[in-house]
C-alpha positions as CSV (number, residue, x, y, z in Angstrom):
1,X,-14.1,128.6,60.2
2,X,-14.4,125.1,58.9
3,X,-16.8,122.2,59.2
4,X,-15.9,118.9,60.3
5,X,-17.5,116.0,62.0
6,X,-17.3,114.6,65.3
7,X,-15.5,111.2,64.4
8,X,-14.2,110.2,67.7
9,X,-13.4,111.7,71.4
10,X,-9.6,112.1,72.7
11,X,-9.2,110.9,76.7
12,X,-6.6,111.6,78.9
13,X,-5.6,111.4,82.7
14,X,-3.9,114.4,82.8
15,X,-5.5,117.9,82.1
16,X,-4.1,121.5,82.4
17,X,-6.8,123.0,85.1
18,X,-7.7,126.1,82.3
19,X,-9.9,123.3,80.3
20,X,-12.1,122.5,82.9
21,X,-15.1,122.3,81.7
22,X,-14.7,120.9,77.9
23,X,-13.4,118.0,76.5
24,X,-11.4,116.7,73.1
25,X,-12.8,115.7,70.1
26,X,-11.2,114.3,67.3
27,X,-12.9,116.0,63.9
28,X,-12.3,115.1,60.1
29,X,-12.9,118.4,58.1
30,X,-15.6,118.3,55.3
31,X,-15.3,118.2,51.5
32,X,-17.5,120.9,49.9
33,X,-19.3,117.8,48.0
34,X,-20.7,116.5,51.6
35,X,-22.0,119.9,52.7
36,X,-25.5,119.6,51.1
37,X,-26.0,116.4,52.9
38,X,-23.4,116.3,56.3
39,X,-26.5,116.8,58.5
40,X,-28.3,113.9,57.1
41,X,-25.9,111.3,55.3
42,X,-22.2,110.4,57.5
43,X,-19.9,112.1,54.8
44,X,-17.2,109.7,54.3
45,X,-13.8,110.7,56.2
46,X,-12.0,113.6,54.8
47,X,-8.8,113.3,52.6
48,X,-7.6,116.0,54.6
49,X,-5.8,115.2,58.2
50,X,-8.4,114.5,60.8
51,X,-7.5,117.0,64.0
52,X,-8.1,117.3,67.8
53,X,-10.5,120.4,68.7
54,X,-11.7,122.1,72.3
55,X,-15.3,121.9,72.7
56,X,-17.3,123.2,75.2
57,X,-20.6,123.5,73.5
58,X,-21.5,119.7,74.3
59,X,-21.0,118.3,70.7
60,X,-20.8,114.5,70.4
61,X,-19.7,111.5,67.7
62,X,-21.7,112.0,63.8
63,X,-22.1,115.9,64.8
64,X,-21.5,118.5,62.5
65,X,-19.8,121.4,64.1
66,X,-17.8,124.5,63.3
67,X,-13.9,124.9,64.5
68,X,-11.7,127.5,64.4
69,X,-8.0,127.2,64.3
70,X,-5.3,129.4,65.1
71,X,-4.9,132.0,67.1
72,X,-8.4,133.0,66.8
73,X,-9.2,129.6,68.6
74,X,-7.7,131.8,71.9
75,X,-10.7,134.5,71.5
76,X,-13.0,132.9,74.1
77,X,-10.5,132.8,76.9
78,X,-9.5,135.7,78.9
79,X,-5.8,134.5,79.6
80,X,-3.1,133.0,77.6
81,X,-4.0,129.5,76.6
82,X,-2.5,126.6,74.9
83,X,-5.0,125.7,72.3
84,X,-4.9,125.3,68.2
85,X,-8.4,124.5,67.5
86,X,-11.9,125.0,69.2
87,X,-15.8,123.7,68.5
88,X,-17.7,127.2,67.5
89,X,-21.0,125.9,66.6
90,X,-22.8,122.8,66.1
91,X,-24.9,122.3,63.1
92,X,-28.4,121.0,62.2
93,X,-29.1,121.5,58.6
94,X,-27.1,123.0,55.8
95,X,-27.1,124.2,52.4
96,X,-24.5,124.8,50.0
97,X,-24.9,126.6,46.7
98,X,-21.3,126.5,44.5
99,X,-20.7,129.7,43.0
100,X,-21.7,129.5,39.2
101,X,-18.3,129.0,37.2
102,X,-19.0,131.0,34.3
């Protein structure tokens, strides 16, 4: 799982009948630096590449929310589905401690 936040919302007018129910967000995955203070501050948008998640779980624009990618991202579904990344979880607080280097 990674974290990302909710940066925008993907519309279509067109939509394969096994997502009814969700919607598209676009995300932009977090840098460990903005974990501390995601919840609270808008972290600025990732270096990474920003990417289109499923969500079901009713998360909008600023939120902080969980995704998984991959074929795990199929695990909720009980028949073969074309989808690469899915909303998990959606974040109130959280609270990073970076392993101690020495």
């Amino acid at each position: 799982m990674r974290l990302a936040q909710v940066i925008g919302r993907v519309t279509h007018s067109i939509q394969d009948p096994s997502f009814k129910g969700g919607r598209w967000l676009m995300v932009s995955p977090l840098d460990a630096a903005h974990l501390n203070t995601a919840c609270h501050t808008p972290p600025p948008l990732s270096a990474q590449s920003s990417l289109v998640a499923y969500d079901d779980l009713g998360a909008g624009a600023g939120d902080i929310v969980g995704i998984v990618e991959g074929a795990e991202a199929t695990a909720p579904f009980d028949f073969p589905i074309p989808i690469d990344a899915i909303t998990v979880a959606i974040f109130e607080t959280l609270t990073y401690t970076p392993p101690d280097p020495t």
